[in-house]
C-alpha positions as CSV (number, residue, x, y, z in Angstrom):
1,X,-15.7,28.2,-14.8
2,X,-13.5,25.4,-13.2
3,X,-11.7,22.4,-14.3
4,X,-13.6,19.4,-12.7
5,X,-12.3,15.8,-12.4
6,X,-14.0,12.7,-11.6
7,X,-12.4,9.2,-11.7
8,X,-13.5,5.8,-11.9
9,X,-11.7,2.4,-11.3
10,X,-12.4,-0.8,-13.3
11,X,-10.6,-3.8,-11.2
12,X,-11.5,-6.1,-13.8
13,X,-9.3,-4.3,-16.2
14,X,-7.4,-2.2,-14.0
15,X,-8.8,0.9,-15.9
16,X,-10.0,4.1,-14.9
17,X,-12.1,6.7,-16.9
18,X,-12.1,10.0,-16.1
19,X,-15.4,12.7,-16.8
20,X,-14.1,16.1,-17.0
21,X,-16.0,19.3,-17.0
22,X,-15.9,23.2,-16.6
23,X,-18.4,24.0,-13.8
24,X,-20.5,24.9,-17.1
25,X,-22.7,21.6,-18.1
26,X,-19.6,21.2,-20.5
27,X,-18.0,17.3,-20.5
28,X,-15.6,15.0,-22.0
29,X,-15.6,11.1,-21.2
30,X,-12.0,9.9,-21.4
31,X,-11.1,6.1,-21.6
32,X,-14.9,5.2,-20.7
33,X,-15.6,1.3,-20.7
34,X,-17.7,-1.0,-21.4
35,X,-18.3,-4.5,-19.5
36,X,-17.8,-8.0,-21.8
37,X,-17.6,-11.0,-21.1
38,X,-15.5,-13.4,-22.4
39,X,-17.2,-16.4,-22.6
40,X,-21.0,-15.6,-23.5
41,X,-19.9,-12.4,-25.6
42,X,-22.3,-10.0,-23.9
43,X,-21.6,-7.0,-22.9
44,X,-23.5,-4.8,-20.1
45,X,-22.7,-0.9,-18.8
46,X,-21.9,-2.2,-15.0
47,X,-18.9,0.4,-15.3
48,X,-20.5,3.1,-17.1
49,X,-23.4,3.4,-15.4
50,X,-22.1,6.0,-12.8
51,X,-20.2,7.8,-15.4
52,X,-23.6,8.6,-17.4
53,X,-24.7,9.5,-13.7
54,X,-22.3,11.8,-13.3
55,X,-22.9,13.7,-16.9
56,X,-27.0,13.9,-16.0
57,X,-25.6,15.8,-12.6
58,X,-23.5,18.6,-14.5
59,X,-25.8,19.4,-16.8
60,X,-26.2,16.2,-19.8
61,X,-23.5,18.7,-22.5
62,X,-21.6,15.4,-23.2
63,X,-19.2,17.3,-26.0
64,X,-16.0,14.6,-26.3
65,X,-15.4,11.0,-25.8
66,X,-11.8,10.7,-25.9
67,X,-9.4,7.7,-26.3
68,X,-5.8,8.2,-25.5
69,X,-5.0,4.8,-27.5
70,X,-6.7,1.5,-29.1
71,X,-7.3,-0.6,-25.6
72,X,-6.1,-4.1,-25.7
73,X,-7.7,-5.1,-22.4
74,X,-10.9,-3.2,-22.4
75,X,-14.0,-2.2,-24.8
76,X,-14.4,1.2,-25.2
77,X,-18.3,2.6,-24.0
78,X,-17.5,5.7,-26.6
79,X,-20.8,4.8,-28.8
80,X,-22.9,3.8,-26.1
81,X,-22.2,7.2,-24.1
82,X,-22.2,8.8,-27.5
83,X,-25.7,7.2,-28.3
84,X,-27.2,8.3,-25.1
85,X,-25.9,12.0,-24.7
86,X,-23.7,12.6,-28.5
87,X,-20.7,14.0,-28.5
88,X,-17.9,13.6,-30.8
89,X,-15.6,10.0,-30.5
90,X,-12.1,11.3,-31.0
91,X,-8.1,9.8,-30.7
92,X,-5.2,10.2,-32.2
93,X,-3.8,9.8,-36.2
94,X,-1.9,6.8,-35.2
95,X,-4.9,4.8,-35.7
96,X,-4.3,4.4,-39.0
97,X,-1.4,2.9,-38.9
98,X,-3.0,0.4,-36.2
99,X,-5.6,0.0,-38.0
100,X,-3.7,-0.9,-41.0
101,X,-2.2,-3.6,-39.2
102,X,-4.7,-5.6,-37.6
103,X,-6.7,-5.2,-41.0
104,X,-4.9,-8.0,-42.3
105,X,-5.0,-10.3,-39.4
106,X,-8.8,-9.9,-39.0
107,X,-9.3,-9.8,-42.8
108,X,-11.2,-6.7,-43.4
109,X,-11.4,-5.7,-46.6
110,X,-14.6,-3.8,-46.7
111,X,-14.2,-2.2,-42.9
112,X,-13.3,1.9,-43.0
113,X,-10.4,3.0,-41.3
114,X,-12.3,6.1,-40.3
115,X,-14.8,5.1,-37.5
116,X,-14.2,8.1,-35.5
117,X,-15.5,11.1,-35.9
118,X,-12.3,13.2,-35.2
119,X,-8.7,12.2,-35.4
120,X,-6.1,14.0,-33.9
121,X,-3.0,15.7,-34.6
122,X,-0.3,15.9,-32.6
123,X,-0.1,19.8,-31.1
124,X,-3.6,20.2,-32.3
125,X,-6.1,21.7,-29.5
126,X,-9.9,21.5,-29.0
127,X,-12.2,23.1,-26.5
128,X,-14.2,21.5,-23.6
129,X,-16.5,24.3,-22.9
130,X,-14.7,26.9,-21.3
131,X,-11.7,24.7,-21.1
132,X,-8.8,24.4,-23.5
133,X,-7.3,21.6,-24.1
134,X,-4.0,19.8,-26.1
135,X,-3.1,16.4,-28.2
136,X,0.9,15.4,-27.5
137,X,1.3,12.7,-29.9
138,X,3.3,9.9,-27.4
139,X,3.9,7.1,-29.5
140,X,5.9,3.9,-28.1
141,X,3.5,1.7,-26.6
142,X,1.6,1.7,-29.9
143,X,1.6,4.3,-32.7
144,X,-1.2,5.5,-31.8
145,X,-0.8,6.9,-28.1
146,X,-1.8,10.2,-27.0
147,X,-2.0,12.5,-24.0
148,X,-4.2,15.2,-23.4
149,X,-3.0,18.2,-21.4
150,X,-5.9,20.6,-19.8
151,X,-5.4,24.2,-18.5
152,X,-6.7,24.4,-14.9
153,X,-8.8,28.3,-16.0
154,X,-8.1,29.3,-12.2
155,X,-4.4,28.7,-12.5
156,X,-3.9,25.6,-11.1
157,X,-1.7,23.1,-11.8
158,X,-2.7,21.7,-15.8
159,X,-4.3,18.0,-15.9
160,X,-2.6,15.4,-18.3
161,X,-4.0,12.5,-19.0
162,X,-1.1,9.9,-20.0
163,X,-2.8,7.1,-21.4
164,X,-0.5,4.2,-21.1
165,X,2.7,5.7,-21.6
166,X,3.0,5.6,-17.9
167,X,2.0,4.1,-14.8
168,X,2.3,4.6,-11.2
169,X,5.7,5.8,-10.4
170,X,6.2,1.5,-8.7
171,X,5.1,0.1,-11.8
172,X,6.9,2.0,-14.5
173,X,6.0,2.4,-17.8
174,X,3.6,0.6,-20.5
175,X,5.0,-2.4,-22.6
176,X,6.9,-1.9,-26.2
177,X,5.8,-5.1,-27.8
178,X,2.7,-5.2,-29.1
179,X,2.6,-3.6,-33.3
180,X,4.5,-0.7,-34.0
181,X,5.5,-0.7,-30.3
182,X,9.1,0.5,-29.8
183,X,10.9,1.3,-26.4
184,X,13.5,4.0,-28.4
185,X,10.3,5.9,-29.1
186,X,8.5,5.5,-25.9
187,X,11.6,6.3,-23.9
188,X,11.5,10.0,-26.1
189,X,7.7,10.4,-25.4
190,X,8.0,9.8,-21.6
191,X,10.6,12.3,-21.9
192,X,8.6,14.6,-23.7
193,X,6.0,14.5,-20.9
194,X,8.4,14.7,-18.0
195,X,9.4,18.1,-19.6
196,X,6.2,19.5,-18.5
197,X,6.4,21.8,-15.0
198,X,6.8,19.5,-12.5
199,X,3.6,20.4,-10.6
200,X,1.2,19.0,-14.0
201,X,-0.8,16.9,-12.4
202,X,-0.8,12.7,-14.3
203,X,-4.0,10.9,-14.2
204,X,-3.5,7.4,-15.5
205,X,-5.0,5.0,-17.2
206,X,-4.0,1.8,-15.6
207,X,-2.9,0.8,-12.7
208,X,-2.2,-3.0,-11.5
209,X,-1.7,-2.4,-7.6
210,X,0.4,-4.7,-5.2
211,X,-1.4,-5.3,-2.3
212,X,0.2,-3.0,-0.1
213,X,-1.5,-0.3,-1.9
214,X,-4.8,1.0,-3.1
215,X,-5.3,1.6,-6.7
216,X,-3.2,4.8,-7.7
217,X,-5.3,7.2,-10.6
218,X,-2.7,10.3,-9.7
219,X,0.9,11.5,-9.8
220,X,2.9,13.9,-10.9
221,X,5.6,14.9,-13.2
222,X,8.0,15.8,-10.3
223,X,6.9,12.4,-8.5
224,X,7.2,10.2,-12.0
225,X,10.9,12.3,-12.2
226,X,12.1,11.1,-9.1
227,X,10.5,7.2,-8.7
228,X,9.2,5.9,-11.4
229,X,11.4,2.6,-11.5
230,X,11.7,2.9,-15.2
231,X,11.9,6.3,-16.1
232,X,13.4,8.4,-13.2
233,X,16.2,10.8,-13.8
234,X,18.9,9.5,-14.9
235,X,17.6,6.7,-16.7
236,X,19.7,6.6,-20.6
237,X,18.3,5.2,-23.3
238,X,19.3,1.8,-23.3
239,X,19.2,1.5,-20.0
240,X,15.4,1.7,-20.6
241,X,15.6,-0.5,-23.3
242,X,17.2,-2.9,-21.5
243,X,14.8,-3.0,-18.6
244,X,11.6,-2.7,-21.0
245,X,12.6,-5.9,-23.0
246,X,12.8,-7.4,-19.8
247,X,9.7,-7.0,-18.4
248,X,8.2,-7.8,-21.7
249,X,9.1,-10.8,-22.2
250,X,7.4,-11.7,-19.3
251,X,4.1,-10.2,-20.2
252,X,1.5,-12.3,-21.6
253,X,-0.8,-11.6,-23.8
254,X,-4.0,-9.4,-22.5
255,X,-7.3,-11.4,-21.9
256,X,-9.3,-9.8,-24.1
257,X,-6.9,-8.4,-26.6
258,X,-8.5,-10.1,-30.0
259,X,-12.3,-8.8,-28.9
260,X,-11.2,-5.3,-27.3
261,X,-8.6,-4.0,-30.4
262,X,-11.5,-4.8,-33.0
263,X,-13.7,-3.6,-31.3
264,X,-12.0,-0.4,-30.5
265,X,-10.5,0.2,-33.5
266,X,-14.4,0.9,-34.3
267,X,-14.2,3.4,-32.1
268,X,-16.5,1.0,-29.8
269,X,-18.8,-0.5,-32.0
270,X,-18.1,-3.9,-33.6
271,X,-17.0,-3.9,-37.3
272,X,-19.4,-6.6,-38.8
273,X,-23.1,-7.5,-38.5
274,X,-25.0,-10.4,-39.7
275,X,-28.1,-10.3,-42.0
276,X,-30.6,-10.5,-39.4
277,X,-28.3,-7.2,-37.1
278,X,-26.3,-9.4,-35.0
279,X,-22.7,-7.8,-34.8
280,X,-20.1,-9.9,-34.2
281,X,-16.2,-9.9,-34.0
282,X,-13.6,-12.3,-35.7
283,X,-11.1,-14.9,-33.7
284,X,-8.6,-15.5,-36.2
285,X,-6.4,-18.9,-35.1
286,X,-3.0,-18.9,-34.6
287,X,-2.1,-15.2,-35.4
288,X,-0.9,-14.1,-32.1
């Protein structure tokens, strides 16, 4: 057995997914998404497509599809994937208190908060065949942030997957504004996951590169210590604080935020469906 990583890049949305097995057949699809387009509404598995590939070659044991967060700027493939191979669609507890917020603006009285099928706790482990794996609850970008931390079974170095809590060492860390976002609590969870052994190898789940540089899906702890421009050593609270409200105030809003947070607060399907099985999402006017 063997921890296995393969990564793919979506420039559209400057997202990568990762498929990670144990030499066994045994998988999990992390942050896996699914093409839409703006305009028409449809959507189509452009991006997926080689991630299904990839499950057929190990072996079809699709066991996980795992979101470290609600995505604002992508829709999540969990329930197509999930249709083709199964698998359980899982994320963290802070959904609920996501959900419960955007439950008012979109006005859903009769959608279920529970659309996955398991919600994590923070500390809480789960199995990936022969792999073992942890939740760290990293709130701060929303409430509902997590990372997932995977032993390497030969020794190696262990595999976290950050989510958005941070990006490539240049770019710094994710934005504190959207709701329940707060850079007190992200600065704490950064921290949290820089207190890992500085070998932990960071796979991320953005990255928006200059064009000096390729896109960047790796790091490190002991890298993010020393260069990350927002978080390096040093770095005091409101110091962070400081630099975050900065940079958020320039920040727009992201494209397809009003589609992609329904629709992946569903855990990738869309909440409502007309009488003759057309699903659909809601643009509420002037709520954001």
């Amino acid at each position: 057995m063997r921890l296995n990583i393969a990564h793919w890049f979506d420039a559209a949305s400057g997202s990568f997914s990762y498929l990670v097995d144990d030499g066994q057949g045994n998988c999990a699809a992390i942050d896996s998404v699914l093409g839409y387009d703006l305009i028409s509404g449809r959507t189509d598995t452009n991006c997926l497509n080689p991630i299904a590939d990839a499950v057929r070659t190990r072996g079809g044991r699709l066991q996980w599809l795992l979101e470290t967060h609600v995505h604002a700027d992508h829709l999540s493939a969990a329930q197509v994937m999930k249709g083709t191979f199964g698998g359980q669609v899982a994320a963290g507890s802070g959904v609920r208190e996501v959900h419960a917020h955007f439950a008012r603006i979109f006005d859903w009285q009769d959608v279920e908060a529970t659309a996955f099928d398991r919600l994590f706790a923070d500390g809480e482990t789960f199995a990936i065949g022969a792999l073992q794996a942890r939740v760290l609850h990293v709130p701060g970008h929303t409430p509902a942030d997590v990372a997932y931390l995977i032993d390497d079974p030969q020794g190696g170095p262990p595999a976290l997957f950050v989510g958005d809590t941070l990006f490539a060492p240049d770019l710094g860390t994710a934005r504190c504004d959207f709701p329940g976002g707060n850079a007190d609590t992200l600065y704490k969870s950064v921290r949290r996951l820089l207190a890992l052994p500085a070998d932990t190898r960071m796979y991320l789940c953005h990255d928006y590169p200059p064009r000096t540089r390729a896109p960047l899906h790796q790091s490190t702890v002991a890298e993010q210590r020393a260069h990350n421009v927002h978080m390096h050593e040093g770095v005091a609270p409101a110091q962070f604080r400081a630099r975050r409200s900065q940079r958020d105030a320039e920040l727009s809003l992201p494209r397809l935020m009003v589609p992609a947070v329904q629709f992946n607060l569903m855990a990738g399907r869309a909440p409502h469906t007309s009488s003759e099985g057309v699903p659909y999402l809601r643009v509420p006017l002037d709520s954001f």
